[in-house]
C-alpha positions in Angstrom: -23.9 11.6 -10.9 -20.7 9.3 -10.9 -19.8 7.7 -8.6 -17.3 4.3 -7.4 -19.0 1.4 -6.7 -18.0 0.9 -3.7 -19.9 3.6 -2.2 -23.6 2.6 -4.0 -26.3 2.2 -1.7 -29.3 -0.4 -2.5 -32.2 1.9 -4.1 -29.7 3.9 -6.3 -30.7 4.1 -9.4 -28.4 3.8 -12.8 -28.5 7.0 -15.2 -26.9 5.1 -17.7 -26.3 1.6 -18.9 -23.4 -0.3 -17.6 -21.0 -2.3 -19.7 -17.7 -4.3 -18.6 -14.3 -3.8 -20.1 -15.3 -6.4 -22.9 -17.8 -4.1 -23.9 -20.7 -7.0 -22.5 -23.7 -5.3 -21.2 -24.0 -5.9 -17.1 -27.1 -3.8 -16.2 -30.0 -1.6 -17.8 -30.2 1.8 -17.6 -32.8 3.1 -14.7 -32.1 -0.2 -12.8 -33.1 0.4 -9.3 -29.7 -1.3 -7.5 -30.3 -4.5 -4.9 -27.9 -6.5 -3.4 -27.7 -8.4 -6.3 -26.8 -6.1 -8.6 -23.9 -4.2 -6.9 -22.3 -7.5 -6.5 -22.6 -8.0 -10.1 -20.6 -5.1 -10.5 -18.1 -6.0 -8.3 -17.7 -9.2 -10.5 -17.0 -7.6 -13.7 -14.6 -5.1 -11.9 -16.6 -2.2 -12.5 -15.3 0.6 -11.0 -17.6 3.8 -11.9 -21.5 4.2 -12.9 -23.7 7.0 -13.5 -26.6 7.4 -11.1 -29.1 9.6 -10.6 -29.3 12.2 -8.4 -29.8 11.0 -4.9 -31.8 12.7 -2.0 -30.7 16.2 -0.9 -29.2 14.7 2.4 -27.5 12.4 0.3 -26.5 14.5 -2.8 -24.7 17.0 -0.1 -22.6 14.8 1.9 -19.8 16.8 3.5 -16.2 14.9 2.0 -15.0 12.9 4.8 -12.6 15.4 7.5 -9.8 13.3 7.8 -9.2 12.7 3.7 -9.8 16.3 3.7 -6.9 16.7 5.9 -4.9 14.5 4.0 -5.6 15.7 0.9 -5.0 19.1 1.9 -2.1 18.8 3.9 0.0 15.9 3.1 -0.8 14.8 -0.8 1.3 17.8 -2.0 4.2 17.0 -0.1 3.7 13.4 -1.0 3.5 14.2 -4.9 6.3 16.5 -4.4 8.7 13.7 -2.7 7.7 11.9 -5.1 9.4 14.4 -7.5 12.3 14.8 -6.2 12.7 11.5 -5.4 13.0 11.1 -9.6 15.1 13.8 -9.6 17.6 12.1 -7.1 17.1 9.3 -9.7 18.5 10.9 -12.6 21.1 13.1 -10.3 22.8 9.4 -9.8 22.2 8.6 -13.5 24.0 11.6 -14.4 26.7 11.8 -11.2 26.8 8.3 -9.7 25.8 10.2 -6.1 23.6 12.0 -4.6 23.5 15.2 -2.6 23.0 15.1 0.9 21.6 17.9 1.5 19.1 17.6 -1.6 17.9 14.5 0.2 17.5 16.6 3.5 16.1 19.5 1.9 13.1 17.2 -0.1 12.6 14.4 2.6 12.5 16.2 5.8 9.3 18.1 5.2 7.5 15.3 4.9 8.9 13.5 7.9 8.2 16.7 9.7 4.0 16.1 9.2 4.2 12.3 9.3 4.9 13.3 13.0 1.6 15.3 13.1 -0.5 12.8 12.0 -2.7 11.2 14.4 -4.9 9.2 12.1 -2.0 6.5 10.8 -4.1 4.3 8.6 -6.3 6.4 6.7 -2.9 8.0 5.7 -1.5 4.9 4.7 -4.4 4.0 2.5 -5.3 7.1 1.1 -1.2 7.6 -0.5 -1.0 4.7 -2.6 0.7 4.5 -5.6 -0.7 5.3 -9.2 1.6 7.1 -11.9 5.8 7.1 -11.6 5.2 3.5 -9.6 9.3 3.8 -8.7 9.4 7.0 -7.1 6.2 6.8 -5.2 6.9 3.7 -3.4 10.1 5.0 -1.8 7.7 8.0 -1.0 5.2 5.1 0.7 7.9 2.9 2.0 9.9 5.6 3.8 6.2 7.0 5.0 5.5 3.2 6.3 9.0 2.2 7.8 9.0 5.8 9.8 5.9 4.4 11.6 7.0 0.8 11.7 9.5 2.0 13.7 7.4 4.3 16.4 5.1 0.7 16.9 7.8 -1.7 17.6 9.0 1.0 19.9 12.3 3.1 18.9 12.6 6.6 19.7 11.8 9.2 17.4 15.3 10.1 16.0 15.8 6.3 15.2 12.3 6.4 13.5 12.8 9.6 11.5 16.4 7.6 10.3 14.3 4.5 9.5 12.1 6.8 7.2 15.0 8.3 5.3 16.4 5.0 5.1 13.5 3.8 3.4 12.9 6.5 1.2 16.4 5.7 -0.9 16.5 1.8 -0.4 15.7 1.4 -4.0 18.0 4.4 -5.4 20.2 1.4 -6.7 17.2 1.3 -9.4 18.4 4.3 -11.0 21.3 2.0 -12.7 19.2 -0.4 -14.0 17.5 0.1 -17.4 14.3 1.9 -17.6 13.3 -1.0 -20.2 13.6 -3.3 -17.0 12.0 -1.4 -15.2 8.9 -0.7 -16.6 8.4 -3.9 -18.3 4.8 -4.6 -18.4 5.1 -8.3 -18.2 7.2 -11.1 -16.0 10.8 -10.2 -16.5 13.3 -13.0 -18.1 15.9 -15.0 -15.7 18.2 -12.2 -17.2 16.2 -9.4 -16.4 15.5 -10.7 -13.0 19.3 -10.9 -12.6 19.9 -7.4 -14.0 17.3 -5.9 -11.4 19.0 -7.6 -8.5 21.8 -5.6 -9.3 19.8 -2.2 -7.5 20.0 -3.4 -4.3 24.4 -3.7 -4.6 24.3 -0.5 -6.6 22.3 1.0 -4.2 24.7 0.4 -1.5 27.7 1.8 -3.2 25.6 5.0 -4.2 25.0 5.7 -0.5 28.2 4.6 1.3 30.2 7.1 -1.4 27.1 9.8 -1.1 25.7 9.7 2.7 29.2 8.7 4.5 27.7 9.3 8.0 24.9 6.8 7.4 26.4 3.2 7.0 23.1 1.6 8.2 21.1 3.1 5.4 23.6 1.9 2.8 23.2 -1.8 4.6 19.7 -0.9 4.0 19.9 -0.9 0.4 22.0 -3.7 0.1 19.7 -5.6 2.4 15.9 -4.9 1.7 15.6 -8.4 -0.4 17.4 -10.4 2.2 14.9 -13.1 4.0 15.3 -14.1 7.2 15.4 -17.9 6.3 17.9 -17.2 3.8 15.8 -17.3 0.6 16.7 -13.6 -0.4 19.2 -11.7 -2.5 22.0 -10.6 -2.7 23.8 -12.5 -0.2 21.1 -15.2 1.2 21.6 -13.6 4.8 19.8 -15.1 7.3 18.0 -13.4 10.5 21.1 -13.2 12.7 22.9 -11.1 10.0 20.3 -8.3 9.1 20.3 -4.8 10.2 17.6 -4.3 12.6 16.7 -1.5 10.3 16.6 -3.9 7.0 14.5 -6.1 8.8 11.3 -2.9 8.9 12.1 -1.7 5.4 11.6 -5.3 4.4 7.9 -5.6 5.6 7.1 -2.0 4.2 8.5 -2.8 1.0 6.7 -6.1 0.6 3.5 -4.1 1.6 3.9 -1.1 -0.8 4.5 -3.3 -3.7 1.6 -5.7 -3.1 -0.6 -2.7 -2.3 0.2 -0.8 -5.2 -1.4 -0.8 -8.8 2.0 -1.5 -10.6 2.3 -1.7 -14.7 2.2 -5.9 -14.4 -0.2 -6.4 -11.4 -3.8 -5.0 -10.3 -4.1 -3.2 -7.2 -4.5 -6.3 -4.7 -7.3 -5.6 -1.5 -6.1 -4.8 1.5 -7.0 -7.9 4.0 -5.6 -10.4 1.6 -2.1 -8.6 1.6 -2.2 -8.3 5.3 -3.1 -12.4 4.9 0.1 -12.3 2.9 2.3 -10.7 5.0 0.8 -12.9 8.1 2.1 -15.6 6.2 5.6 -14.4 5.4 6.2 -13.5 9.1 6.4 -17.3 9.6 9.0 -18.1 7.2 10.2 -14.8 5.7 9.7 -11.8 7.1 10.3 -10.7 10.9 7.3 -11.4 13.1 7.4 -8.8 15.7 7.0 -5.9 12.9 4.6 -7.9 10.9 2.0 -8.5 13.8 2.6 -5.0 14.8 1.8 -3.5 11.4 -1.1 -5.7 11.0 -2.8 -5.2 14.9 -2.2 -1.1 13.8 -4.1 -1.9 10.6 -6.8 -4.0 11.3 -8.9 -1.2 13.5 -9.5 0.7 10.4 -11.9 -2.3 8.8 -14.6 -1.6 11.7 -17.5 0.1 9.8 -16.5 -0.7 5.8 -18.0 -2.3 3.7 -17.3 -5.9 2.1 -18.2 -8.3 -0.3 -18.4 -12.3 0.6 -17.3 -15.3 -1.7 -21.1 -15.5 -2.1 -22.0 -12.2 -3.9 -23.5 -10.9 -0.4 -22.7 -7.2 0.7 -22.2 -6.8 4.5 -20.5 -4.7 7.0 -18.0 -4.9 9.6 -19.3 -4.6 13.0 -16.1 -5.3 15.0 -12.6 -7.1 14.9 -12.0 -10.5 16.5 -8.9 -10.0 18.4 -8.1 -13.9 18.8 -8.8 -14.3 14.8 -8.2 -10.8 13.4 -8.9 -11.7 9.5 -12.3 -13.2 10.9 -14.5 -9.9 12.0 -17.9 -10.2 13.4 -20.2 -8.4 10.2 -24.0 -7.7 9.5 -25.5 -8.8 6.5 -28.6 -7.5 5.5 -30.1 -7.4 9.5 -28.4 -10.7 10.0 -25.1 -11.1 12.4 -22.5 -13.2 11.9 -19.4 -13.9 14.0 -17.1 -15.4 11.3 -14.8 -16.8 13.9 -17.6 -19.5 14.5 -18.5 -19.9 11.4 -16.3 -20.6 8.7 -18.6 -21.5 5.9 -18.4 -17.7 4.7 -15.4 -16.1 3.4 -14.6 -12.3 3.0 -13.9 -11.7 -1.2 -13.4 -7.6 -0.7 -13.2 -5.0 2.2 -13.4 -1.3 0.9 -11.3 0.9 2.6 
C-alpha cells in the first residue's frame, strides 16, 4: 500500500525498505513507525513508502468530499485553461495578438465555477502548479486575484475583470525565449534583463488585442511594480499603481512561491504566507495581503505539522492576535505557541 508521508499514522508498518534520494538507507523494512521515525522521513524529504495493509476501517477510507468535488468538477477546466492558455501563447508568437473572443471562450468557464465554489482554500491548495509551470500559473493567478478581489470587497463584475486580468498578465512571456524561460538555474544579469521585457510586451499585446480593457494592459505592464518603488519596469511607487495591479501582485508573488518550479522546490504553505506578511510591510499592499492570509489561515485547524524538533503534532486552533502561532497538541500534550516561543513550526500539511 503506498502512500505520502504525510498521511502515516504511528503503528503503520513499512512493506518495504526506505531509501533517500542518495540511495542511503533511512528505515528497515517491517519497521513499525513512531514518532520518531516519520520525522525521519520528513528529513530526508521522503515523499512515498510502502506499507502494509492497514485495518479494514482504515484500508476503506472514503476520499475526502470536497477534493472529490474538486477534482471532479474543477481540475478539468483547470487543465484545460491551462491549455489554452499555451495556445494563446503561441497565437501571439505566431500573430503578435490575441483573440478576444478565444480568451472569452477558454476563460469564462472557469470563472463561471470559481463563483460556485464555497470551499475557497481547499481549491487554492489542491490547483497548484506541476507540469507547463507558465501556463498554469496564469491559470492559478487569475483563479487567486478573482477571489482577492471578492475579500477586499469589489462587486462581482469587477472581480470576474480582476480574474481575466490575471489570467494574461504574463502573456508578454510569449516573446521571450523559451531558453529563458525554462532555465533550470539562476538566470544571468542578461537574462534577467531579457525576462523583464514580458511585462512591456505584455502591455502592448493587450492594448493592440483587448482595446476595451486598458486596465488589464496596465496590469501587465504593472504586476512587478512595488509599492516602495523597488519594482520593474518603471519603479512606480503606491500612488501610481492600478488598484487592480496592486491584487495581481500579491497573487503572483503567491503562485510563484507556492509552486514547484524547474529552479525551486515547492515551498510549505505557512512560510510563504510568513513571506507575504513580510512583503506587505515594504512591498506589497497590506490590505490585500492581510486579507489573503486571515482567508487562509482557517484551513490549518486540524492538519498535521512537524516542529524544528522532529515532533509531530496537530493544530487545535488559530490564534487570532498571532495567526502563524496556533495553539497544537503534541502527543496528549497542549501547547499555546503564542506563550511559548521555544518551539517553532518546520511543516504544516495541507
Amino acid at each position: 500500500m503506498r502512500i505520502h508521508v504525510t498521511d502515516l499514522n504511528i503503528g503503520d508498518q513499512l512493506n518495504s525498505n526506505v531509501f533517500n534520494n542518495y540511495g542511503l538507507h533511512v528505515l528497515s523494512s517491517e519497521t513499525i513507525l513512531n514518532n520518531e521515525d516519520i520525522s525521519k522521513l520528513f528529513r530526508h524529504n521522503i515523499e512515498y513508502v510502502d506499507i502494509m495493509m492497514r485495518n479494514d476501517f482504515q484500508a476503506t477510507e472514503e476520499i475526502n468530499p470536497k477534493l472529490e468535488s474538486i477534482i471532479v468538477n474543477v481540475f478539468p477546466k483547470f487543465e484545460s485553461a491551462a491549455t489554452s492558455m499555451k495556445n494563446l501563447f503561441a497565437q501571439v508568437r505566431a500573430e503578435g495578438k490575441i483573440d478576444e473572443q478565444v480568451v472569452h471562450q477558454n476563460i469564462d468557464p472557469l470563472l463561471q465555477q470559481f463563483q460556485q465554489e464555497k470551499d475557497v482554500v481547499s481549491l487554492l491548495l489542491t490547483l497548484t502548479n506541476k507540469d507547463d509551470y507558465t501556463y498554469q500559473h496564469c491559470v492559478q493567478v487569475g483563479m487567486i486575484s478573482y477571489y482577492l478581489a471578492l475579500w477586499i470587497g469589489l462587486p462581482e463584475e469587477q472581480a470576474l475583470l480582476t480574474g481575466k486580468a490575471g489570467f494574461l498578465h504574463d502573456i508578454g512571456k510569449s516573446k521571450i525565449d523559451e531558453a529563458i524561460l525554462n532555465k533550470p538555474g539562476k538566470l544571468t544579469d542578461e537574462e534577467f534583463d531579457a525576462m523583464k521585457g514580458h511585462t512591456t510586451f505584455g502591455f502592448e499585446i493587450i492594448k493592440n488585442s483587448l482595446v476595451a480593457h486598458k486596465e488589464i494592459s496596465l496590469v501587465a505592464l504593472q504586476h512587478h511594480e512595488r509599492l516602495d518603488g523597488t519594482g520593474y519596469p518603471n519603479r512606480l511607487t503606491r500612488e501610481k499603481l492600478h488598484p487592480m495591479s496592486r491584487i495581481i501582485s500579491v497573487a503572483d508573488v503567491y503562485s510563484a512561491m507556492i509552486s514547484s518550479r524547474v529552479y525551486q522546490k515547492k515551498r510549505d504553505l505557512l512560510y510563504v504566507l510568513r513571506e507575504l506578511h513580510k512583503l506587505s510591510f515594504s512591498e506589497l499592499d497590506p490590505h490585500i495581503v492581510h486579507s489573503f492570509i486571515q482567508k487562509m489561515i482557517p484551513s490549518f485547524i486540524g492538519k498535521k505539522l512537524i516542529m524544528r524538533t522532529g515532533e509531530i503534532g496537530q493544530i487545535i486552533m488559530t490564534n487570532p492576535t498571532d495567526v502563524f502561532r496556533p495553539l497544537i497538541k503534541i502527543n496528549d500534550q497542549f501547547m499555546d505557541m503564542s506563550k511559548n516561543h521555544n518551539y517553532e513550526i518546520e511543516t504544516i500539511f495541507i
